[in-house]
C-alpha positions in Angstrom: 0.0 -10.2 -17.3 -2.3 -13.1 -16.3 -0.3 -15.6 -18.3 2.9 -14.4 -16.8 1.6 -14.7 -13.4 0.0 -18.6 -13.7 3.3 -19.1 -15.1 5.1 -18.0 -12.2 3.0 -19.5 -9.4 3.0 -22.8 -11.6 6.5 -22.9 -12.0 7.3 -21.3 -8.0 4.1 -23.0 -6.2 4.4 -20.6 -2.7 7.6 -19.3 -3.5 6.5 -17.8 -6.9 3.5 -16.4 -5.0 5.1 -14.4 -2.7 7.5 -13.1 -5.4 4.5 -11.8 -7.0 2.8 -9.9 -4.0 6.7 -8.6 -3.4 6.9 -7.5 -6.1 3.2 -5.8 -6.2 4.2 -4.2 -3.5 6.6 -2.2 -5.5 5.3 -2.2 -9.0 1.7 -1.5 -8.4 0.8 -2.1 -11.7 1.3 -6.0 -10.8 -2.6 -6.8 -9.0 -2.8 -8.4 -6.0 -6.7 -8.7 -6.8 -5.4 -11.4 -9.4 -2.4 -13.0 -7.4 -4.2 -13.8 -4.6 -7.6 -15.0 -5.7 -5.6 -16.7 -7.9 -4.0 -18.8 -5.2 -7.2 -19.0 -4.2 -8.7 -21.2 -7.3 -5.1 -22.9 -7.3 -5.6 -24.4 -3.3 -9.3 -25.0 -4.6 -7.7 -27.3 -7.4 -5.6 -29.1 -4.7 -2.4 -27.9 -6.2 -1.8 -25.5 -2.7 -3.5 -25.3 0.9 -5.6 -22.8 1.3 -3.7 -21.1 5.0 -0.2 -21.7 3.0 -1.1 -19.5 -0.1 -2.1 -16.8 3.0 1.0 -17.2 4.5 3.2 -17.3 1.5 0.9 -13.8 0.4 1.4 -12.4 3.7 5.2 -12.7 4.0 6.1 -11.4 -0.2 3.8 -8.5 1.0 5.4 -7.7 4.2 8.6 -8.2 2.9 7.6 -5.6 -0.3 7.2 -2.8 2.6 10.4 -3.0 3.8 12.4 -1.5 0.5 9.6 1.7 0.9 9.9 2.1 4.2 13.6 2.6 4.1 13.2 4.9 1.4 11.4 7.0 3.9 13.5 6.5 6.0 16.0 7.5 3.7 14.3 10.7 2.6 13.9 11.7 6.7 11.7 14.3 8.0 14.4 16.7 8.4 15.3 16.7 4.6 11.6 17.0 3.9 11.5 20.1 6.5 14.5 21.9 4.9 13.3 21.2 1.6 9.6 22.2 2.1 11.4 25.5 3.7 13.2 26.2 0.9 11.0 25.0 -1.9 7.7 25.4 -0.4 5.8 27.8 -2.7 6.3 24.7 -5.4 5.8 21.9 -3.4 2.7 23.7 -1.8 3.4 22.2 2.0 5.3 24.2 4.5 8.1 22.4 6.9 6.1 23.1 10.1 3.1 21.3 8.2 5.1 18.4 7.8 6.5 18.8 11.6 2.7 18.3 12.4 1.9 15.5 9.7 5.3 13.5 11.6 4.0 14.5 14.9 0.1 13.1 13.9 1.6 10.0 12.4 3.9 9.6 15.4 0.6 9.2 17.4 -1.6 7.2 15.3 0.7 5.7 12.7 0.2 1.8 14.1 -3.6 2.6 13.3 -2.3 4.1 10.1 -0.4 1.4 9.1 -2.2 -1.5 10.2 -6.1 -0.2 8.5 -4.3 1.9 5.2 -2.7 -2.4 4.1 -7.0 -2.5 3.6 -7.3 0.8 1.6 -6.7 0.2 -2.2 -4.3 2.3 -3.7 -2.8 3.5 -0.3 -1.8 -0.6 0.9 2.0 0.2 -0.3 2.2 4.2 -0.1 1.8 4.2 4.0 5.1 2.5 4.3 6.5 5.9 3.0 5.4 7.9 5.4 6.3 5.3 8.2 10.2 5.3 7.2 10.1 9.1 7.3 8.5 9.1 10.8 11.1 6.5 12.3 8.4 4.3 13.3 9.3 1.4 15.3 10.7 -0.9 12.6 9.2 -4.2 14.7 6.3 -2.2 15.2 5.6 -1.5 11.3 6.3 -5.1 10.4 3.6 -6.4 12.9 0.9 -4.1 12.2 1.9 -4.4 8.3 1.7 -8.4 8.2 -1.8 -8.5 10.2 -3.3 -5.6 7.9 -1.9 -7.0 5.0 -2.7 -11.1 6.1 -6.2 -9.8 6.3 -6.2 -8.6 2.8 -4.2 -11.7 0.9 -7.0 -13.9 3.5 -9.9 -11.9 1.8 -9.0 -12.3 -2.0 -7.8 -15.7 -1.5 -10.9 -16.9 0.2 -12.6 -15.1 -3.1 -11.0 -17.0 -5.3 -11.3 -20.1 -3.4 -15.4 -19.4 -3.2 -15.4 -18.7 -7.0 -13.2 -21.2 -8.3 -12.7 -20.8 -12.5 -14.3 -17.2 -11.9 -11.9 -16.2 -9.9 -10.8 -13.2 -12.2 -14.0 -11.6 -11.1 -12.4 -10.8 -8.0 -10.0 -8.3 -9.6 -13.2 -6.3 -12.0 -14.7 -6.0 -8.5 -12.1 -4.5 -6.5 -10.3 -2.9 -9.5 -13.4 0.2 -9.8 -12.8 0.1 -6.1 -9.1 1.3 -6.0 -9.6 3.7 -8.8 -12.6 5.3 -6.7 -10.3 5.8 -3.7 -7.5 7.2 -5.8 -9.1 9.4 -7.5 -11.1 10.4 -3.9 -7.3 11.1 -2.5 -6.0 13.0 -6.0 -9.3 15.6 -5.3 -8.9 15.9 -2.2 -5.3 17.1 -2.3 -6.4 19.5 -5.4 -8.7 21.2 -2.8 -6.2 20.9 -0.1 -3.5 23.0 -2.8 -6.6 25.0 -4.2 -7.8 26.4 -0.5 -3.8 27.1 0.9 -2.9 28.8 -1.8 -5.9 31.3 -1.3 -5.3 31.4 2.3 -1.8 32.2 1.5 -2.8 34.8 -1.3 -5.4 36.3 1.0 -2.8 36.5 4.2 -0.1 38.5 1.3 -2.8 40.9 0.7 -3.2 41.4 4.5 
């Protein structure tokens, strides 16, 4: 992966740079954590600039949420409400749970949006929910490219401060993401766990 990367960016410069955070965007398994510091060590070198690898991050990462917000989009809330109707005692969510989800998102989905580009492991996934809301299109790229400039500024600047040892960048934040994932995949365990007893317990009623 890392020689396929340096490959790219060597061969691209910016262009091949924001190919690679596109495409991370849409492949998680592709790390940001190493493109960007990457860039970092590469501006460090003075093969790039230092605000140009940013920029060139910021724009393939902005430009990776628009393919999954239009799959939202695509999806709608209404086909999600009709489908959680009719399959709901699989999917485990109700369609007047997802009327209130839309309705919570609808309210504080620029907040959503702009601080979830800083959670690892949710920086991509928000986009979904954003199509399926309608949110502002304009709206989502703004609040998408400053959340998501802040992040491809951090990890850049990282590798810039740790030069060769920028790779160290991705074993820090990598635990990180996995914590946060795996924080999320309990927590909607519990969420299923507690509404199907509620749900058993309101049958026996």
């Amino acid at each position: 992966m890392k020689e396929w990367i340096t490959g790219i960016m060597d061969s691209l410069g910016y262009a091949g740079l924001a190919l690679l955070m596109f495409l991370e965007n849409i492949f998680p398994p592709i790390p940001s954590e190493l493109i960007m510091p990457l860039g970092g060590f590469t501006a460090a070198r003075g093969d790039m600039t230092l605000p140009l690898v940013v920029l060139a991050g910021t724009v393939g990462s902005v430009l990776g949420q628009i393919p999954l917000y239009y799959l939202g989009y695509w999806l709608g809330k209404q086909r999600l409400v009709r489908l959680a109707d009719k399959y709901g005692k699989w999917l485990t969510v109700s369609g007047e749970e997802i009327e209130k989800a839309s309705a919570w998102f609808s309210k504080h989905g620029s907040k959503a949006v702009l601080f979830g580009r800083l959670v690892p492991g949710v920086r991509s996934f928000i986009s979904i929910p954003a199509g399926i809301c309608g949110m502002n299109l304009p709206k989502f790229l703004l609040y998408s490219a400053i959340g998501m400039g802040a992040w491809a500024g951090v990890l850049a600047y990282l590798g810039h401060l740790l030069g060769k040892n920028y790779e160290k960048v991705e074993h820090f934040v990598g635990p990180v993401t996995y914590v946060v994932i795996g924080g999320i995949a309990a927590w909607l365990v519990a969420w299923v766990v507690i509404r199907k007893r509620r749900q058993a317990a309101e049958g026996r009623g």
